[in-house]
N, C-alpha and C positions, 0 to 999 in steps of 0.2 A: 451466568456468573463465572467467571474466574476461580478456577482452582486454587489452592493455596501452595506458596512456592514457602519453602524455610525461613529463607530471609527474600524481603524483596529490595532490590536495587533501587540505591536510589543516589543522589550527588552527595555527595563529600566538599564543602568550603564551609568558610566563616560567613558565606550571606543566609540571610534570612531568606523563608519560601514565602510567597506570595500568601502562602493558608497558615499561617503563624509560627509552624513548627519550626526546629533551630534545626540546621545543618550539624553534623558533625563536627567540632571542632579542626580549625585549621593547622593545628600545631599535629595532628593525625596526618597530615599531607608531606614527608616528609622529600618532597622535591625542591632544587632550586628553583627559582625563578628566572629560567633562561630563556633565548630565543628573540629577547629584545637588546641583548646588549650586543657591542662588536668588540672582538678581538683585534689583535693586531694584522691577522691574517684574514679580514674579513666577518662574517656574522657568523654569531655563535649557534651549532643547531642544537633544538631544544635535545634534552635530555629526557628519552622513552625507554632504555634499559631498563628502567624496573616495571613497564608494563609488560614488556617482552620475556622479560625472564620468571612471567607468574605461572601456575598449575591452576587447573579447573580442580576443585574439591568437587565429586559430584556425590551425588545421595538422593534417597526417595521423592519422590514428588509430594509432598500434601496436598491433600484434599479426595474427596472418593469420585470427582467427576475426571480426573486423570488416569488413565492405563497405567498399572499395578507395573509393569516391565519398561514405565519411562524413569529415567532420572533427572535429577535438576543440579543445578548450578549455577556460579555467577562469574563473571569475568567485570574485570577492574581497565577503565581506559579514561584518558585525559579528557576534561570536560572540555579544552580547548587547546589542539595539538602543537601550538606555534608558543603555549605559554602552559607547560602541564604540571607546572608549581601551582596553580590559581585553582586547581581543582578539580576532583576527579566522578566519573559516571561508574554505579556498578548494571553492567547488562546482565539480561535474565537470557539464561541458555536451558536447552531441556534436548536428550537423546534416546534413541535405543541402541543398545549395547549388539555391535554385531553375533552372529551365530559361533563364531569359529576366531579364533586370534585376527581382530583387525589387520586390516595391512593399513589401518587411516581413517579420514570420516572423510562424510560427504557431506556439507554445510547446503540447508535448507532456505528459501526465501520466498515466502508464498503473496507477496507483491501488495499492493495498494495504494501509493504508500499510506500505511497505518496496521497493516494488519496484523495481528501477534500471531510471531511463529511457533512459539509455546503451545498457543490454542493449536493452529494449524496443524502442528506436529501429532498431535496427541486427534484432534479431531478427522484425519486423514490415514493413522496408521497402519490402516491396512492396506493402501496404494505403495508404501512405502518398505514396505517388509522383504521385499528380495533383495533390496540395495544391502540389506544385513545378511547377506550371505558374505560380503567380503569387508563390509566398511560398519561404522559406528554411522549411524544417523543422525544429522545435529541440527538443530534451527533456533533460531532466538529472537526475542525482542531487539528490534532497532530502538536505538536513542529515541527517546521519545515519543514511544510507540508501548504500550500493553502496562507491562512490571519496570519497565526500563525509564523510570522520571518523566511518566507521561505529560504531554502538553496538552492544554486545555485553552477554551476561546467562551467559555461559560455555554450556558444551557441556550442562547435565543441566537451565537452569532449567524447561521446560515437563511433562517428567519428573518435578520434584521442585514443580511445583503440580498435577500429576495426583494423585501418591505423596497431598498433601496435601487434596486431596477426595474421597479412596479412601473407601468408606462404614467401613473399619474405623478411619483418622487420625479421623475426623470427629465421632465419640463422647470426644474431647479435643478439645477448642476451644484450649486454647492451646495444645496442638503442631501445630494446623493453621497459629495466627497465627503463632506460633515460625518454622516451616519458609517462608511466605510471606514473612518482614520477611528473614531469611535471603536470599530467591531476591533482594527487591527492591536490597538491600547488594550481594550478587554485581552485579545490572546495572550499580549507580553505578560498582562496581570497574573492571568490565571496558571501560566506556563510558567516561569521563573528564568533564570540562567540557561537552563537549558536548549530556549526556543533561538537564543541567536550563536547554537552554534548545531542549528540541523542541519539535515540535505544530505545528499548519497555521496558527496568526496567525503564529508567526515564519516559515514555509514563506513564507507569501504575503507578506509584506514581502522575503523575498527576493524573490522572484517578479519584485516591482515593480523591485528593484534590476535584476534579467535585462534584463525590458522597455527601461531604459534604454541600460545595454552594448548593448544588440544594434541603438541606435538610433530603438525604434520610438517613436512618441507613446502611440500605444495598444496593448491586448494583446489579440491575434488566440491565442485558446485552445480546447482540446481535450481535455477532460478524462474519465478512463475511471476509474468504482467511488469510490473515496477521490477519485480526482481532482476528483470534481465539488464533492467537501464544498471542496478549495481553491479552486477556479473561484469559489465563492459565498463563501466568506470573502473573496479577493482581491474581488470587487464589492463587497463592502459596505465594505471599506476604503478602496478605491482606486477609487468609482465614476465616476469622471471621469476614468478612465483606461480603463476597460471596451470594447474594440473588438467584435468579432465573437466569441461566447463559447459553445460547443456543449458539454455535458456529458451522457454517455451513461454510464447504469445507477446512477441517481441515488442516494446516498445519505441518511441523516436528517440534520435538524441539531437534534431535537431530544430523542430518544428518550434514557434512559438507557444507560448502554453493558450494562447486564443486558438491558434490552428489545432493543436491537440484535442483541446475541448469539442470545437467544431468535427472534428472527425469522429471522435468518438459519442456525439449526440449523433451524426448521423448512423453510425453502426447499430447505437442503441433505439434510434427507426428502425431500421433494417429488420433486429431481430425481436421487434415490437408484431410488425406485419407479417414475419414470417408464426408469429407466436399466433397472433388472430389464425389464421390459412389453419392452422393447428384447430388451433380451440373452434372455430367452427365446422369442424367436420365433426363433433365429438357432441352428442345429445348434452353432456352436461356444459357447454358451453353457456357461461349465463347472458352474453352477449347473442344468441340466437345462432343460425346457421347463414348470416352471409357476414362474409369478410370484411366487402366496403362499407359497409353499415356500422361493423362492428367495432372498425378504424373511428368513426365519426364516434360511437360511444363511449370510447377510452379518453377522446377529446374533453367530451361534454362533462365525463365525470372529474377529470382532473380540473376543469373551471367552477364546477358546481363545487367542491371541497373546498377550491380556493375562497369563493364567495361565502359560503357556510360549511367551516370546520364542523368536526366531529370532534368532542369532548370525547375523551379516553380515562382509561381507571388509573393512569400515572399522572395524571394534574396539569396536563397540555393539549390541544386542540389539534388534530390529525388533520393538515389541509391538500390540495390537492398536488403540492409539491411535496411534502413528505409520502404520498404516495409515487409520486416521479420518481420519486427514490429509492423506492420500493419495490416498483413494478422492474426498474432498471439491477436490481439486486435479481430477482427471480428471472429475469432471460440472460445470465451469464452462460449458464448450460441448459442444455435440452434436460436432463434428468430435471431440474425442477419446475419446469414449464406444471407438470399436474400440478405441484404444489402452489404455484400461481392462482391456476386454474379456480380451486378450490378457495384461495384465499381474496379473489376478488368476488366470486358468490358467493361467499359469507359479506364482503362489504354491500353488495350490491342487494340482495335479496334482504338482510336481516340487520343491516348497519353496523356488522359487527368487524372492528378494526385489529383485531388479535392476529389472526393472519397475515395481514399487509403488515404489520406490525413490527410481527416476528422475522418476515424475509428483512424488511428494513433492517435490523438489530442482526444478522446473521444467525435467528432462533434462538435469543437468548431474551427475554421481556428489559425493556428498559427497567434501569433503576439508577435512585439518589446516591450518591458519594456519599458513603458512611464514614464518619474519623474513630480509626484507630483507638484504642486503647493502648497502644504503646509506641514509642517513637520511628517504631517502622509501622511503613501503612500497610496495610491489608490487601488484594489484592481486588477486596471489595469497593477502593479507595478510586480505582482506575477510573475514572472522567467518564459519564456516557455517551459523551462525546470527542473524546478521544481519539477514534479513528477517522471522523470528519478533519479534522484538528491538525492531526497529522499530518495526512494529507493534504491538506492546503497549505502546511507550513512546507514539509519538502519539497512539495511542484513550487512554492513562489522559492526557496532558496537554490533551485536549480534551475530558474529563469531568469535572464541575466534582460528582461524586455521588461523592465518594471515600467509604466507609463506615467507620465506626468500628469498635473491636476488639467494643464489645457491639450494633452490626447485625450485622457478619459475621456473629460465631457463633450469632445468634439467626435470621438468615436464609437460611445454608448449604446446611445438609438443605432448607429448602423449594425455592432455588433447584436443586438437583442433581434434586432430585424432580421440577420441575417441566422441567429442559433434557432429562432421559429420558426424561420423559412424549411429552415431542415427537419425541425421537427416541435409541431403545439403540444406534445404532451413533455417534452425532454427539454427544450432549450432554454427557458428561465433558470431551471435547474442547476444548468451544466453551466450558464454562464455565472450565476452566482458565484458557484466555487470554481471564475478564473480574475470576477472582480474584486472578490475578498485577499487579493497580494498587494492591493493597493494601500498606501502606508506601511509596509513592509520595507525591511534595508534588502537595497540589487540584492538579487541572485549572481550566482557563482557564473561565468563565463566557460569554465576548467572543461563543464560537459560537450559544447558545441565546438572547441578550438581545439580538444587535444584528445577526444575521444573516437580516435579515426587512425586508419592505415596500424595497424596494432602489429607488434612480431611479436607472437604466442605461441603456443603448439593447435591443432586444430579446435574449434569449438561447433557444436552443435545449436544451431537456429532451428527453431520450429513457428511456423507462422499458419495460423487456421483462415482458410478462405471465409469463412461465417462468422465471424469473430467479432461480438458485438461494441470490444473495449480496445483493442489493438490489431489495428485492420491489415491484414496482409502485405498490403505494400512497405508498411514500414519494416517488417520481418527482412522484405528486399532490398530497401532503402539501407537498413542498418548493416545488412549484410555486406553490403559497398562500402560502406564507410569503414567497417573493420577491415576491411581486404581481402587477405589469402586466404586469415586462418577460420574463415568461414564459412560453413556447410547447412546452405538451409535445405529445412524436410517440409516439403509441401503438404499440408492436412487439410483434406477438401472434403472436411466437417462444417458444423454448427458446434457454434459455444466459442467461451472464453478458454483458450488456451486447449493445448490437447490432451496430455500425459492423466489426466481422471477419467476423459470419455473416450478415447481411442484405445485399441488396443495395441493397434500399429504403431501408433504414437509413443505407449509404455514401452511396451518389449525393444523401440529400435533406440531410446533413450536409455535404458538398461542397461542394452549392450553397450552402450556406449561408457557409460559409466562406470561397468561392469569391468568389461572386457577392451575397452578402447577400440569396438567395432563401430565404424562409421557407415551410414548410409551409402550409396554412389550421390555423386552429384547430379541432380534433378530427378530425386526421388518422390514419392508421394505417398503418404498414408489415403484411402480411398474412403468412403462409408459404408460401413461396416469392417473396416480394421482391414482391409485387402488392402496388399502395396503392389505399388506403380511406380513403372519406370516410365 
C-alpha cells in the first residue's frame, strides 16, 4: 500500500473525472490561453513563466511505511504544454536532504514505464545514501504514474487483450479488433484528460520544469530501464541544461515497440533457463534436479493455469499468464531468484498463489480502489492496475508505428508465432502489452527522428550482458546514436540493470556523479564487482 503524501496531486480544469469527482475550478487556473493564436510576427509561444518561476514546499512524508528522513512535495506543470491555460498536473516528488550544504540534487527515475519513484526512493534508500554526501536526492512520480493523476484501463484490460490473441479469437479478425478498440475506450474512461497527453517528451518537459523548482542550473540524473529512454529525450531537448547524466540498463530509442517486445521475451527466456540451471542444483528446487525437464515444467504449468485458474482471496482467478508475469517480475535480478524459488513451491506443492502473487504486485497484496472521503484522493485511491496502465499508455505514445485494422490482422498470427517461438511461457504475455496501442492516437515520432547525434557534456551508459529487460546491444546501439558524449561501462553480470547488484557498477556511477570520474573507454565491471579494461 502506498504511503500517505500531504496532499496528493492531482489535475486542476473545469472537466469532470471520469469517477465523478469535480476538478478544481477553472477560474483557479489563472493562465492565458496561448499557443494557438498568431501574432504578427509569427506563432505566439505558450506562456510557462509561472510554472518555472514556482518553489517545492517540502515537508514530512505521511504515513509510517515511509523513512522518517524522506520529504515530500509537489510541483505544479501544464496538463498540456502547447495550451497551459486549459490546465494544469500537480507531480508528487519525495527526497533526502543531503548530509552537508547541497551543491544541488540529483533527480531519480527507476524506469518501467509506471513505476513510482516515490516508492522507489523510499524502498531503495539505502543504495542511495552516498549520493547525499554532496547532493539532495530526488525522484517522483511521472504524469500518470503512482500520486501523480494516475491512468487506469479498469481491472480485466490485459486479460481481455490476452482473451483477444487466444489462437481461437484470432481466426476472427474483427473480434479480435472489436475487443481491442473496446479495451482501448475502457483506458480513456478510466484515465481522464490526462491519458492523451503522456509519454516521455511531455515527461521530460516536466523534468526541466523539476530542475528549475528545485533550484538547480543543470540536471544531475540517474536514470534505471525506461529511465534512461527519458535521460536521452530530456538531452536532446534540453541539451544546455544536461549536468552529470548516468543511465543504467539502456533502453532502444529506435526499435518498433513489436521488436522491443520480441527482444525482451526473448532476454526474459534467457534469464528463465538460466534461473532453472540455478534452481536445479539446489535440493529445494520444486522442479527436481534436471534442467531440460524442468524447462518443459514451467511450460506445462503456465498452460495448466491458463486452462484452470486458481481462484485467489482478492476476487479474481490467477491464470497461467498472470503467473508470466510474475515469474518475469522475480528473474529481473539474481538476488530474487530464491524468492522465486520458494514462491513457485508454494504454488506447485500446496496451490498456494500468495507468493507469485506478491512478486507480480512488487510485494505489496492486490487491492480495490477505495474513494476518499474528501476531494483529494488517498493514495490508497491509486488503480491496481496502474502500473500495467502506464505502461502501455507511454510505450504506445512513444511509438509512432501504430498499425492499421488490415496490418493487424494480417500480421497477428505471424506475430504470436513468432513471440512463442521465442518463448511458450512469455510470448502471449508480452505480446498482449504490444497489441493493446491499438486504437490509441499515433505516437510521438520526436524519439526515433531527433534523439540522436546530441552536444552535451559526457554521459554515462551502462549496459548488463545478462540483462533480462534491456539486452546489451541496445546499451551499444544507443550509444551510437548519442554520439560523442557517450561512455558505455560494460557489466558482464545477470540481472536487470546494474547500480543494486554490482558493486563496480555502484562506486563507478558514484564517482561519476559524485566527482565527474569517468570510466576509460571500454571498461568493464566483471562478476563479482572486479573491473576490466
Amino acid at each position: 500500500m502506498l504511503a500517505k503524501l500531504s496532499k496528493r496531486p492531482r489535475i486542476r480544469s473545469c472537466a469532470v473525472r471520469p469517477s465523478g469527482r469535480r476538478c478544481a475550478a477553472a477560474g483557479a487556473v489563472g493562465l492565458a490561453l496561448l499557443g494557438t493564436g498568431l501574432a504578427a510576427n509569427g506563432p505566439v509561444k505558450p506562456d510557462l513563466d509561472r510554472f518555472y518561476d514556482q518553489k517545492i514546499t517540502w515537508s514530512a512524508c505521511e504515513g509510517v511505511e515511509l523513512p522518517k528522513d524522506m520529504q515530500c512535495g509537489t510541483v505544479t506543470v501544464p496538463l498540456d504544454y502547447a495550451e497551459p491555460g486549459e490546465g494544469t498536473l500537480e507531480l508528487a516528488l519525495a527526497r533526502y536532504r543531503a548530509t552537508d550544504g547541497p551543491r544541488g540534487s540529483v533527480v531519480l527515475n527507476f524506469g518501467g514505464p509506471g513505476v513510482s519513484g516515490v516508492q522507489g526512493l523510499a524502498q531503495g534508500r539505502k543504495d542511495f545514501l552516498g549520493l547525499t554526501d554532496d547532493y539532495d536526492v530526488v525522484s517522483f512520480d511521472p504524469r500518470g504514474v503512482g500520486l501523480s493523476s494516475p491512468v487506469s484501463c479498469g481491472t480485466d484490460a490485459t486479460s481481455r487483450a490476452l482473451e483477444a490473441t487466444d489462437g481461437e479469437e484470432m481466426a476472427d479478425p474483427r473480434e479480435v479488433l472489436r475487443q481491442l478498440r473496446e479495451v482501448a475506450a475502457e483506458c480513456a474512461k478510466h484515465s481522464g484528460p490526462v491519458l492523451e497527453h503522456i509519454g516521455t517528451v511531455n515527461v521530460a518537459r516536466d523534468l526541466d520544469v523539476m530542475r528549475q523548482a528545485l533550484g538547480d542550473d543543470k540536471l544531475n540524473y540517474l536514470g534505471f530501464s525506461y529511465g534512461t529512454r527519458l535521460g536521452a529525450v530530456y538531452a536532446a531537448r534540453f541539451p544546455e541544461k544536461v549536468g552529470r547524466m548516468a543511465l543504467d540498463g539502456v533502453d532502444t530509442l529506435t526499435e518498433p515497440l513489436a521488436e522491443q517486445g520480441l527482444a525482451s521475451t526473448r532476454g526474459q527466456q534467457t534469464a528463465l533457463e538460466n534461473f532453472l540451471t540455478w534452481c536445479t542444483e539446489e535440493l529445494a528446487c520444486p522442479f527436481g534436479q534436471d534442467a531440460r525437464d524442468a524447462r518443459k515444467q514451467v511450460v506445462e504449468l503456465v498452460h495448466s493455469l491458463d486452462e484452470n485458474p486458481v481462484p485467489t482471496d482478492f476476487g479474481y482467478e490467477f491464470t497461467g499468464q498472470d503467473l508470466a508475469g510474475a515469474i518475469g517480475q522475480g528473474l529481473y535480478t539474481k538476488e530474487t531468484w530464491p524468492l522465486l524459488q520458494r514462491a513457485l513451491a508454494q504454488l506447485m506443492q500446496d496451490g498456494d498463489t500468495s507468493g507469485v502473487e506478491a512478486l507480480a504486485t512488487g510485494g505489496a497484496a492486490p487491492t480495490a480502489p477505495q474513494r476518499a472521503e474528501d476531494p483529494v484522493v488517498d493514495p490508497e485511491d491509486v488503480p491496481p492496475d496502474n502500473v500495467p496502465a502506464a505502461l502501455m499508455a507511454v510505450n504506445c505514445a512513444d511509438d509512432p508505428d501504430r498499425p492499421d485494422a488490415e496490418r493487424l490482422t494480417r500480421d497477428l498470427a505471424r506475430l504470436r508465432s513468432e513471440y512463442e517461438e521465442v518463448s511458450p511461457v512469455f510470448g502471449r504475455y508480452r505480446l498482449a502489452q504490444v497489441v493493446l496501442c491499438y486504437g490509441r492516437p499515433k505516437g510521438t515520432d520526436y524519439i526515433r527522428e531527433q534523439v540522436k547525434d546530441l552536444d552535451t557534456p559526457k554521459m554515462l551508459l551502462v549496459g548488463t550482458r545478462g540483462d533480462p529487460a534491456t539486452p546489451y546491444r541496445w546499451a551499444v546501439e544507443t550509444a551510437e546514436r548519442i554520439g560523442s558524449p557517450a561512455v558505455v561501462l560494460d557489466n558482464r553480470n545477470e540481472g536487470h540493470t546494474g547500480y543494486g547488484s554490482s558493486e563496480c557498477v555502484h562506486r563507478k556511477v558514484d564517482d561519476f556523479l559524485l566527482y565527474g570520474s569517468l570510466p576509460p573507454s571500454g571498461s568493464s565491471c566483471g562478476p563479482g564487482g572486479d573491473d576490466r579494461l
